[in-house]
C-alpha positions as CSV (number, residue, x, y, z in Angstrom):
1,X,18.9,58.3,-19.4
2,X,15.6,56.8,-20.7
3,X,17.9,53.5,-21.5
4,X,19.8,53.3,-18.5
5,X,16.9,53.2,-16.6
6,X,15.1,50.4,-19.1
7,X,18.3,48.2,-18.7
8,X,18.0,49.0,-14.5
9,X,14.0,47.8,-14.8
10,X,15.1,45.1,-17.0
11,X,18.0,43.6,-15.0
12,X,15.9,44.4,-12.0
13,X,12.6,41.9,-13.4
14,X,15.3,39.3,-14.3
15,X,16.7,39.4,-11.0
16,X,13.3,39.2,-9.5
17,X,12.6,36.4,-11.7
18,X,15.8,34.6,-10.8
19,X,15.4,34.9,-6.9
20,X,11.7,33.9,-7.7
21,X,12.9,30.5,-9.3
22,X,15.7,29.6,-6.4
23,X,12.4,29.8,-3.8
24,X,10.5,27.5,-5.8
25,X,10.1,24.2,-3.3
26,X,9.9,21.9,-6.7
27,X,13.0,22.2,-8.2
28,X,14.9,22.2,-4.1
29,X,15.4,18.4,-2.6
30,X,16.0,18.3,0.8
31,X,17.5,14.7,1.9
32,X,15.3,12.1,4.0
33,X,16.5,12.2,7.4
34,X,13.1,10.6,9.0
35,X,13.4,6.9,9.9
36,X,10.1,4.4,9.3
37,X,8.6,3.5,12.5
38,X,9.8,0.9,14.8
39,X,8.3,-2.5,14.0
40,X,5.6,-4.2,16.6
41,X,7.1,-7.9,17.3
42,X,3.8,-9.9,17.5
43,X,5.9,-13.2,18.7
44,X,9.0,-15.0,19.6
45,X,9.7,-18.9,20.3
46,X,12.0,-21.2,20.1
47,X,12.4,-24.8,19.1
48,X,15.3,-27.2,19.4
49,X,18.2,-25.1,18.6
50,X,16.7,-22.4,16.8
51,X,14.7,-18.7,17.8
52,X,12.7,-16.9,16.0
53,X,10.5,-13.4,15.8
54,X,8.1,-12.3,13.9
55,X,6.2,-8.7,13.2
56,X,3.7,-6.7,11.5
57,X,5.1,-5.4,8.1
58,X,5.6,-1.4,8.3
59,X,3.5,0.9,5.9
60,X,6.3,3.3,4.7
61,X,6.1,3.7,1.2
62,X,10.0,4.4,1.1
63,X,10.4,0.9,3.1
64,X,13.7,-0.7,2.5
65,X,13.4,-3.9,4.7
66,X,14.0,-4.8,8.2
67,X,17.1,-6.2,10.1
68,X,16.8,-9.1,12.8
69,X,19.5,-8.6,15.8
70,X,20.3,-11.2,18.3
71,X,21.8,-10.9,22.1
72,X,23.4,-14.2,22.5
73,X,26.2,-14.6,25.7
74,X,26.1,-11.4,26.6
75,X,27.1,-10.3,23.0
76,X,24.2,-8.4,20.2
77,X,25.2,-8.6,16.5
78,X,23.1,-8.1,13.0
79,X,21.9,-11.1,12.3
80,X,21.0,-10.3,8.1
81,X,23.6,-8.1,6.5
82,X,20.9,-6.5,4.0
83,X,17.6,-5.0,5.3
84,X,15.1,-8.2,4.1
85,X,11.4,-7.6,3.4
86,X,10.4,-10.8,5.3
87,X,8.4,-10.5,8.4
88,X,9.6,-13.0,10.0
89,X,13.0,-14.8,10.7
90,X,14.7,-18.1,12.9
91,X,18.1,-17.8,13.8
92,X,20.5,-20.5,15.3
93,X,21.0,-20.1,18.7
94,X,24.5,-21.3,18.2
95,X,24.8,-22.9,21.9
96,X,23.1,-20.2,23.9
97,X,20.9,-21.2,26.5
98,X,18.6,-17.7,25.6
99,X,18.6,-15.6,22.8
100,X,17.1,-12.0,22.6
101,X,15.8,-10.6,19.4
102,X,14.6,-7.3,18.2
103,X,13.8,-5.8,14.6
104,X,14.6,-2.5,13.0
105,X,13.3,-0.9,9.8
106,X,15.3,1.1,7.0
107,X,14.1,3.0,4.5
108,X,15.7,4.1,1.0
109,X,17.5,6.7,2.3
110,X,19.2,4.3,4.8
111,X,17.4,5.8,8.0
112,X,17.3,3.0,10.3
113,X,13.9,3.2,13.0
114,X,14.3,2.2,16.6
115,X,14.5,-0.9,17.7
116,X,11.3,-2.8,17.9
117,X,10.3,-4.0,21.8
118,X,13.1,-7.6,22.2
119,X,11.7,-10.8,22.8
120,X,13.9,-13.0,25.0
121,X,13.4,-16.8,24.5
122,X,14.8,-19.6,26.0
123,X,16.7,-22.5,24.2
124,X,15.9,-26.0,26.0
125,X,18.1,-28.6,24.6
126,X,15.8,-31.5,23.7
127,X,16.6,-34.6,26.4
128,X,17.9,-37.3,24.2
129,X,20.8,-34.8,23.6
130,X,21.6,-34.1,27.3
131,X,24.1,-35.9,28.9
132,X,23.0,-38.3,31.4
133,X,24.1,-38.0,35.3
134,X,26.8,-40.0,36.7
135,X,25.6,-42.6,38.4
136,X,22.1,-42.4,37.9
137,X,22.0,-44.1,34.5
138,X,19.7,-47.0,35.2
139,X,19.8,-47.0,39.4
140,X,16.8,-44.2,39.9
141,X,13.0,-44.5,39.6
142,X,13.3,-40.9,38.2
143,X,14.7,-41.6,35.1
């Protein structure tokens, strides 16, 4: 009787102990499912055929990079495949007479933030490059 109820104590601390270890915080990894902030666009302009945007860099330790997206024709696509760490990018404005931009930021985990506030520009195709108006070539004072 005396040894039944040692082994019952005995199985009973190592259970204890057991249940004790599987609480333990430290040795339990929960994923990362919190995004880094949205970034703050602190400009947007455009020149010839080209837009660009740039922001503050986030503080995130776990940053990964940001990624640039473009409205262009009615239609938004990722403009860099990869998130990049640079804070500032031009795109072609590939014929569009405005282009929209915003940024987002991923961390290492892949959690993408919010988009940042867009910044609409417009593209003004420089005047040697327009075509002139028929007619008017060398007739008005305008010109």
């Amino acid at each position: 009787m005396k040894q039944s109820f040692a082994c019952l104590v005995a199985v009973t601390l190592m259970l204890g102990m057991v249940l004790a270890g599987c609480g333990n915080s430290s040795s339990v990894s929960r994923p990362d499912t919190t995004p880094p902030l949205a970034p703050v666009v602190t400009g947007a302009d455009a020149a010839g055929n080209t837009a660009r945007i740039w922001w503050q860099g986030n503080t995130e330790p776990d940053l990964a990079g940001y990624t640039v997206y473009a409205t262009m024709n009615g239609v938004t696509h990722r403009v860099n495949e990869t998130p990049m760490m640079s804070t500032s990018l031009s795109v072609p404005a590939n014929g569009a007479h405005q282009v929209t931009l915003y940024v987002t930021a991923s961390d290492v985990s892949g959690n993408e933030s919010s988009p940042s506030q867009s910044r609409a520009v417009i593209i003004v195709v420089p005047t040697k490059d327009r075509a002139p108006i028929q007619g008017l070539q060398d007739k008005s004072p305008w010109l």
